[in-house]
Rosetta silent file (secondary structure, phi, psi, omega in degrees, C-alpha in Angstrom):
SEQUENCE: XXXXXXXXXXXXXXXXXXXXXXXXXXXXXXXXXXXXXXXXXXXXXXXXXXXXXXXXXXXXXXXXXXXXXXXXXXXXXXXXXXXXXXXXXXXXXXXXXXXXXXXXXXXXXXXXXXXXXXX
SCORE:     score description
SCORE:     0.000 S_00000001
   1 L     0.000  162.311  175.097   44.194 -199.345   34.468 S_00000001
   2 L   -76.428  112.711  165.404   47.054 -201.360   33.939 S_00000001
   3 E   -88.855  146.465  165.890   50.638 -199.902   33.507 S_00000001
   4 E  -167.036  116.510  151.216   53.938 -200.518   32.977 S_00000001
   5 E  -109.487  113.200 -166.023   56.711 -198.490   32.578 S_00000001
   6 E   -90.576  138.574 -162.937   60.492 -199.145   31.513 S_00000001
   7 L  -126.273 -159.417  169.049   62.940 -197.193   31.911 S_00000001
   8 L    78.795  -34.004  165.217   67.136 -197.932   31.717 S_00000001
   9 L   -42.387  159.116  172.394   67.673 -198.234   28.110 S_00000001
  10 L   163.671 -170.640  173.830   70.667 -196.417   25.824 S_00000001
  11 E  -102.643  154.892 -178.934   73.600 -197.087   24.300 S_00000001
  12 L  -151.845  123.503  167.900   76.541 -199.360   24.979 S_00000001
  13 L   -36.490  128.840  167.319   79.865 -200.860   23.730 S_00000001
  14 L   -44.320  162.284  169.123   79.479 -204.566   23.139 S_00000001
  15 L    76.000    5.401 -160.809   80.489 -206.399   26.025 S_00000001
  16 L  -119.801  156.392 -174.930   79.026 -203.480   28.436 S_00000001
  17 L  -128.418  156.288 -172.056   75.960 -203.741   30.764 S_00000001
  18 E  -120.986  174.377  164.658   72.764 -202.324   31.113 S_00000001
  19 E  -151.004  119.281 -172.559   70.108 -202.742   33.913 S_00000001
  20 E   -87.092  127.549  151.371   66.393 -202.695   32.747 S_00000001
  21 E  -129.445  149.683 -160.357   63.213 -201.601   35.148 S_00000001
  22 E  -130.800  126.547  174.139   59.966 -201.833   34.968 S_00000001
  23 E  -116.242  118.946 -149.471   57.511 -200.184   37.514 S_00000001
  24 E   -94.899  160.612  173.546   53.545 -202.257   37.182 S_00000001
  25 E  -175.214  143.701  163.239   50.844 -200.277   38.260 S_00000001
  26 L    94.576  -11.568  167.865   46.774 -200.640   38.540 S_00000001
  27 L  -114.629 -152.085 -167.793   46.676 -204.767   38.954 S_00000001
  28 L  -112.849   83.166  178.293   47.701 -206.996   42.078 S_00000001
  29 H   -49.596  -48.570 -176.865   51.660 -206.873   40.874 S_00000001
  30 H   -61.846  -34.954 -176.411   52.182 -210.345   43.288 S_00000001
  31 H   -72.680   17.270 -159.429   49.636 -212.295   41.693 S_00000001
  32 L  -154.840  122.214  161.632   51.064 -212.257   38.345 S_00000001
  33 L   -53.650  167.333  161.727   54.488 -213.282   36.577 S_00000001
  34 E  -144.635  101.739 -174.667   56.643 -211.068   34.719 S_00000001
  35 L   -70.960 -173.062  174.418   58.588 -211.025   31.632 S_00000001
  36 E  -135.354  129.530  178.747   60.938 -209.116   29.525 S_00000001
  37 L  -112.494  179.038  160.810   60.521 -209.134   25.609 S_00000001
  38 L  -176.111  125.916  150.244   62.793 -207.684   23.368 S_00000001
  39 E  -123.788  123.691 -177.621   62.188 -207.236   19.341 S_00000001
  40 E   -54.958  149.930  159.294   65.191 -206.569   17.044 S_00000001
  41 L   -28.892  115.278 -167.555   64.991 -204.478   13.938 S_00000001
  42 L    39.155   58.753 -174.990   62.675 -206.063   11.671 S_00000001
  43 L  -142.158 -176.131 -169.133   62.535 -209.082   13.684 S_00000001
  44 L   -96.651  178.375  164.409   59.536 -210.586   15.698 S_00000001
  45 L  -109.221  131.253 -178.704   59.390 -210.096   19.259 S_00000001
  46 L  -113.268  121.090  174.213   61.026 -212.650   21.540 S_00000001
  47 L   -47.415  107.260 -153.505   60.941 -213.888   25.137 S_00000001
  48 L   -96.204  -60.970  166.489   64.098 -212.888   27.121 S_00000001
  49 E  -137.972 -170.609  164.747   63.126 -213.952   30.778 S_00000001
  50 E   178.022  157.529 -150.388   59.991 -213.990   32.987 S_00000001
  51 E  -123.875  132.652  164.404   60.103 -214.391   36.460 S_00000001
  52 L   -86.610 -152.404 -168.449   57.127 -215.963   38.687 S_00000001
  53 L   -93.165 -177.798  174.310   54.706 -214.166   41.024 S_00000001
  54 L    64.990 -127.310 -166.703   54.714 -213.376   44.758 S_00000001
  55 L   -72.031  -21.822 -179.149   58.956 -214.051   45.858 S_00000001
  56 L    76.338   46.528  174.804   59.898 -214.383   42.056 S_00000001
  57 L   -46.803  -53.730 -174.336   60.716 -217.910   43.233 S_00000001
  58 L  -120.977  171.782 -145.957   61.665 -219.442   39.780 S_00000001
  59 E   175.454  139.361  165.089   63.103 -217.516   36.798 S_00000001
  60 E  -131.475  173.055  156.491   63.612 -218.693   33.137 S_00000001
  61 E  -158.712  144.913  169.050   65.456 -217.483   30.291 S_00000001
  62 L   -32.181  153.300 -177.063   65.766 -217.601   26.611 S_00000001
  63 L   -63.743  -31.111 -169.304   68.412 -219.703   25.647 S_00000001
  64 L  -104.218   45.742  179.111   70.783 -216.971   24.265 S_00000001
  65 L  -133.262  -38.348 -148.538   70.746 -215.230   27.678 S_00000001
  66 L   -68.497  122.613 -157.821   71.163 -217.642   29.837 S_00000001
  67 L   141.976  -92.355  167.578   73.864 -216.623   31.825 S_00000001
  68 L   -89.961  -24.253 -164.181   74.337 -213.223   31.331 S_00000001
  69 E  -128.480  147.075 -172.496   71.137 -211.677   32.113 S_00000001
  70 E  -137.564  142.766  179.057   68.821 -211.814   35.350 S_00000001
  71 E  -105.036  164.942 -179.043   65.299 -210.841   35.721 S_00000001
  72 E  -163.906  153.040 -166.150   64.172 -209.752   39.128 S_00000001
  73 E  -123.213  147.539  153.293   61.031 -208.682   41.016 S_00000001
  74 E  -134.046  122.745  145.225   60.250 -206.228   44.296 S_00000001
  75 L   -58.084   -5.934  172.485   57.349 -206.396   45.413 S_00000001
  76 L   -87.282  -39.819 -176.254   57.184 -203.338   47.641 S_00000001
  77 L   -89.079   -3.259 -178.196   58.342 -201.236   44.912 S_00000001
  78 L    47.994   53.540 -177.286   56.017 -203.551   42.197 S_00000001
  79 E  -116.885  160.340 -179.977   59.027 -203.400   40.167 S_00000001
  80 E  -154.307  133.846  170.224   60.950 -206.111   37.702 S_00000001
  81 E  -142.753  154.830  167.234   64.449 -205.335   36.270 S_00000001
  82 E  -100.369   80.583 -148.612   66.736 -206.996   33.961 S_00000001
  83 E   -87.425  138.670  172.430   70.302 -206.478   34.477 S_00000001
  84 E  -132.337   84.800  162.908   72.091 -207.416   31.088 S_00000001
  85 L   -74.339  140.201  -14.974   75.542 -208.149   30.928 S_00000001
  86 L   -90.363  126.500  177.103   78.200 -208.528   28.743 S_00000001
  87 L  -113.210  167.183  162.671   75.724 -207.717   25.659 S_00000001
  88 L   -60.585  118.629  171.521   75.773 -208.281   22.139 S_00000001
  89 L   -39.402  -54.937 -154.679   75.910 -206.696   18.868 S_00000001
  90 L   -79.415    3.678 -151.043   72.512 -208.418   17.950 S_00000001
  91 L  -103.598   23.838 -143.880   70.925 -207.464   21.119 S_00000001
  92 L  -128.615  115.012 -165.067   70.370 -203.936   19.985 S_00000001
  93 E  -161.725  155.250  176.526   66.248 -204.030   20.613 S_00000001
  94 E   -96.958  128.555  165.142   63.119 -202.303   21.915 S_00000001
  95 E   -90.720  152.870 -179.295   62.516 -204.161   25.479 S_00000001
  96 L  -120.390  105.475  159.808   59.432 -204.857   26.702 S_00000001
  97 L   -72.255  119.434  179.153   58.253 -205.243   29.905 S_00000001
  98 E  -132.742  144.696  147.160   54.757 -207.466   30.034 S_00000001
  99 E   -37.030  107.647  167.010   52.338 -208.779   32.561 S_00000001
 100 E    87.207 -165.290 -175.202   52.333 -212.658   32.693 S_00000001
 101 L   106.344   -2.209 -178.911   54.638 -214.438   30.089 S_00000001
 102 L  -123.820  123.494 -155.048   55.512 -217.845   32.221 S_00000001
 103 L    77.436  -44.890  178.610   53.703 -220.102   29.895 S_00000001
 104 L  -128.583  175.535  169.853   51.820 -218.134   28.167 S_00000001
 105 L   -49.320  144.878  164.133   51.976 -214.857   25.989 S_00000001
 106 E   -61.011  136.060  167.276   52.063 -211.718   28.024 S_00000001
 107 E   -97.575   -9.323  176.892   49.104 -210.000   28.207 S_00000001
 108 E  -147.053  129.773  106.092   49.290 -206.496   28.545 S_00000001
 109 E    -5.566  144.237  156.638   52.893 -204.240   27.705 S_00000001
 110 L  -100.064 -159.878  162.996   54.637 -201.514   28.390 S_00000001
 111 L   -40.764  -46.862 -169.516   55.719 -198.786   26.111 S_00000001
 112 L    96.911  161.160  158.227   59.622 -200.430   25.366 S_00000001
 113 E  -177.654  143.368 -157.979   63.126 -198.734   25.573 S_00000001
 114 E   -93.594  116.786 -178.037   65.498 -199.140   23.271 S_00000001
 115 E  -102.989  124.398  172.227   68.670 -200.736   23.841 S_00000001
 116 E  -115.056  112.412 -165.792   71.496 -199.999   21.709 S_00000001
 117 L  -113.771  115.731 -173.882   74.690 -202.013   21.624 S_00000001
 118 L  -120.997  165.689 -152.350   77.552 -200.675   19.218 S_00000001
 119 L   -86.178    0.000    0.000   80.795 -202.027   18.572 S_00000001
């Protein structure tokens, strides 16, 4: 079945960086983009980057990213990380690694890990 697990979260001083991974397991990790999510405390969950399949060719990002944070894929290792630099107070979030996500909603999630950024 389809997996995905993230790892890399904790805490960090604003302005401090984290780097987010995700390891896919049970579909054909090249055929399929991959995002990053993130929902704040009592907030909705929002689209941070997504990256497309195969070479990860093209990359997007939320606007209030853009910048600081880079998604990336391996395909030998079926892997996707987010490295997130200089962060934010407000950024403090459970991330989400999902299947898919360049266009459309993601369809299937991992667990999250929770990134905490204090001042």
């Amino acid at each position: 079945q389809v997996q995905l697990v993230e790892s890399g979260g904790g805490l960090v001083h604003a302005g401090g960086s984290l780097r987010l991974s995700c390891v896919a397991s049970g579909f054909d990790f090249d055929m399929y983009a991959m995002s990053w999510y993130r929902r704040p405390p009592g907030k909705q969950r929002e689209l941070v980057a997504a990256i497309t399949n195969r070479n990860g060719a093209y990359t997007k990002y939320a606007d209030f990213v853009k910048g600081r944070f880079t998604i990336s894929r391996d395909a030998t290792k079926k892997m996707v990380h987010l490295q997130m630099n200089n962060l934010e107070l407000e950024e403090t979030a459970v991330y989400y690694c999902s299947r898919g996500g360049w266009g459309v909603d993601g369809d299937f999630w991992g667990q999250g890990t929770q990134v905490t950024v204090s001042s």
